[in-house]
Backbone bond lengths (Angstrom), bond angles and torsions (degrees), N, CA, C in turn:
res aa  C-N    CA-C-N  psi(-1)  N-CA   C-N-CA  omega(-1)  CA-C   N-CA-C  phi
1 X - - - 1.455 - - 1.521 108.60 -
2 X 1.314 124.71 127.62 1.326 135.47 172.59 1.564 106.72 -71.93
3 X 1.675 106.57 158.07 1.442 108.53 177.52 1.240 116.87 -76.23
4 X 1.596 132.37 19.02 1.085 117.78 -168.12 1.940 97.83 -114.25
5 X 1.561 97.29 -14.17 1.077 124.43 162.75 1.423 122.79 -66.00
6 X 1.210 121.78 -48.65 1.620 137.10 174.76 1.387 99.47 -67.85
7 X 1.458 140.08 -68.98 0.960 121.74 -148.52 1.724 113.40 -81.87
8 X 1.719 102.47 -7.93 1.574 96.98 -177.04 1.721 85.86 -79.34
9 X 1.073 135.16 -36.36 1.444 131.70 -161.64 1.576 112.10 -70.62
10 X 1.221 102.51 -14.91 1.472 118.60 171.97 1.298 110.78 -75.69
11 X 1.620 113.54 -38.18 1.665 103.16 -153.89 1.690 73.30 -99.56
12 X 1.335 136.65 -50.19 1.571 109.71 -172.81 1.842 122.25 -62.33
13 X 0.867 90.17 -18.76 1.858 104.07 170.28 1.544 110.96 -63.41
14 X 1.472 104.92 -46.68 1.257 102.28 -176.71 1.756 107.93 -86.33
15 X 0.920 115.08 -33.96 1.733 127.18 179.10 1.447 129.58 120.65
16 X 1.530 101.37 0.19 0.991 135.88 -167.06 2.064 114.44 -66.56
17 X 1.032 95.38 -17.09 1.749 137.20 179.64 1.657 130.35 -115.98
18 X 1.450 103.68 118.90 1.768 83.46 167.76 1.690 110.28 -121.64
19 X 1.635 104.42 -13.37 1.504 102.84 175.94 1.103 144.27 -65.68
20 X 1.242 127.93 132.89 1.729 138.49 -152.30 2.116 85.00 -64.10
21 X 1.407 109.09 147.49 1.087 124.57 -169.89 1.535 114.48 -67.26
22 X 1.474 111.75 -6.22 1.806 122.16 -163.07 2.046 76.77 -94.04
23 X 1.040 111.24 -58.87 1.892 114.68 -179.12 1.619 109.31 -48.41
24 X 1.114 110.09 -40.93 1.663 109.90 -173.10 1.107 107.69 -82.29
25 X 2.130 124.62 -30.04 1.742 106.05 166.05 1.121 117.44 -75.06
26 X 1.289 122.34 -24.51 1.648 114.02 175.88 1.382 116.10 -76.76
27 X 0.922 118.92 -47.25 1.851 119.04 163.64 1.510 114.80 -31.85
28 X 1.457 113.51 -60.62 0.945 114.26 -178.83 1.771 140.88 -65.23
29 X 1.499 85.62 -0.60 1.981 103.49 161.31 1.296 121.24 -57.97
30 X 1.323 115.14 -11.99 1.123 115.99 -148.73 1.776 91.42 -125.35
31 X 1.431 100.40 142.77 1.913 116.09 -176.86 1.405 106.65 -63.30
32 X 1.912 113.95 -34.15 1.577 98.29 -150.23 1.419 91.39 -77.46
33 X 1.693 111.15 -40.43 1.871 118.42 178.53 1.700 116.36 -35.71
34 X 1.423 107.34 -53.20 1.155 131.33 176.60 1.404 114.33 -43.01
35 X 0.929 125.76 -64.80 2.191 136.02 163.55 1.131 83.24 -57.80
36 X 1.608 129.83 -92.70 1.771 103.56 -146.21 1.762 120.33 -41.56
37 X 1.453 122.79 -34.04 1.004 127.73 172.44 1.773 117.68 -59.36
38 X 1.666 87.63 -45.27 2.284 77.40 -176.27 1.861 98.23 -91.07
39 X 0.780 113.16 -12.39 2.065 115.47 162.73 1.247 99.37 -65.37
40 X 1.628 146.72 -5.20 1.257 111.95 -170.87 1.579 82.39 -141.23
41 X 1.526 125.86 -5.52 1.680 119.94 175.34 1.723 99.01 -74.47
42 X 1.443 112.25 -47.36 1.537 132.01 -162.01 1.567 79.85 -65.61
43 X 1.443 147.90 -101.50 1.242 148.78 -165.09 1.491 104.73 -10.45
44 X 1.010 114.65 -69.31 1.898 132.16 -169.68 1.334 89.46 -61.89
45 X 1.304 146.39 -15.79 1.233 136.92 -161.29 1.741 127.57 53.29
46 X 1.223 97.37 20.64 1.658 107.73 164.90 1.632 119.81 -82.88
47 X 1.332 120.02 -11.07 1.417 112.57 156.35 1.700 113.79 -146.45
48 X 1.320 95.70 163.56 1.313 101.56 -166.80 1.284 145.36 -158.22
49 X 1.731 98.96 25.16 1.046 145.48 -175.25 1.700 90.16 -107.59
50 X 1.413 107.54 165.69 1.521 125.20 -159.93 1.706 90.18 -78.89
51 X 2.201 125.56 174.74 0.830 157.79 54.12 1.623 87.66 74.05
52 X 1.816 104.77 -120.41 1.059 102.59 168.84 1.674 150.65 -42.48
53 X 1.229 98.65 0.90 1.698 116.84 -163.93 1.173 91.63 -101.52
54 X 1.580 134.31 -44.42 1.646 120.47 -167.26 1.200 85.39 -104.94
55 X 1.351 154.81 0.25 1.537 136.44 157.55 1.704 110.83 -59.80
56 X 1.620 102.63 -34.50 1.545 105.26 179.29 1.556 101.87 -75.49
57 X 1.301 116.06 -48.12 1.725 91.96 -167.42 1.612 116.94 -110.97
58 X 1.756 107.93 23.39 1.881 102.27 143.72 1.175 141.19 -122.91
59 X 1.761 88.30 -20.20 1.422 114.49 153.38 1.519 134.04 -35.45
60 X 1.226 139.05 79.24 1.405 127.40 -176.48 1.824 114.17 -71.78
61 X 1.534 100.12 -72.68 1.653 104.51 174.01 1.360 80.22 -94.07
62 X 2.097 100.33 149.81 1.797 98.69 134.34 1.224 106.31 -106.82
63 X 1.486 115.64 147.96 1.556 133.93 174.53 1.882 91.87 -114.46
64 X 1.253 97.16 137.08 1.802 109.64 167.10 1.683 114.70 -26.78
65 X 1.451 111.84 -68.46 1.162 146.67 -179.54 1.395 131.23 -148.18
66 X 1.346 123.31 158.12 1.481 131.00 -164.97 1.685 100.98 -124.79
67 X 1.606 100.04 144.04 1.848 88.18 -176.41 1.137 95.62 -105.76
């Protein structure tokens, strides 16, 4: 299982998530998706490594923004 795999399984495990996993990799191309997602892992205290650190390892593409 990839980490992009773990951490969506984290946030639907926890409830924290309701989107089917094909919506959460494409979302996640994108920078602004990317912060709201580690702004709300870092809060919960599920990560805790910097900004740039989980952009490198969930981040696949970055896109500017997502509509």
């Amino acid at each position: 299982m990839g980490r992009l795999e773990k951490i969506y399984g984290t946030l639907i495990d926890t409830g924290n998530l309701t989107l089917d996993f094909d919506t959460f990799k494409n979302k996640m191309q994108y920078a602004d998706y990317q912060e709201k997602i580690f702004k709300f892992v870092e809060e919960k205290g599920l990560y805790s490594k910097s900004l740039e650190s989980f952009k490198e390892q969930y981040g696949h593409k970055q896109k500017l923004s997502h509509v």
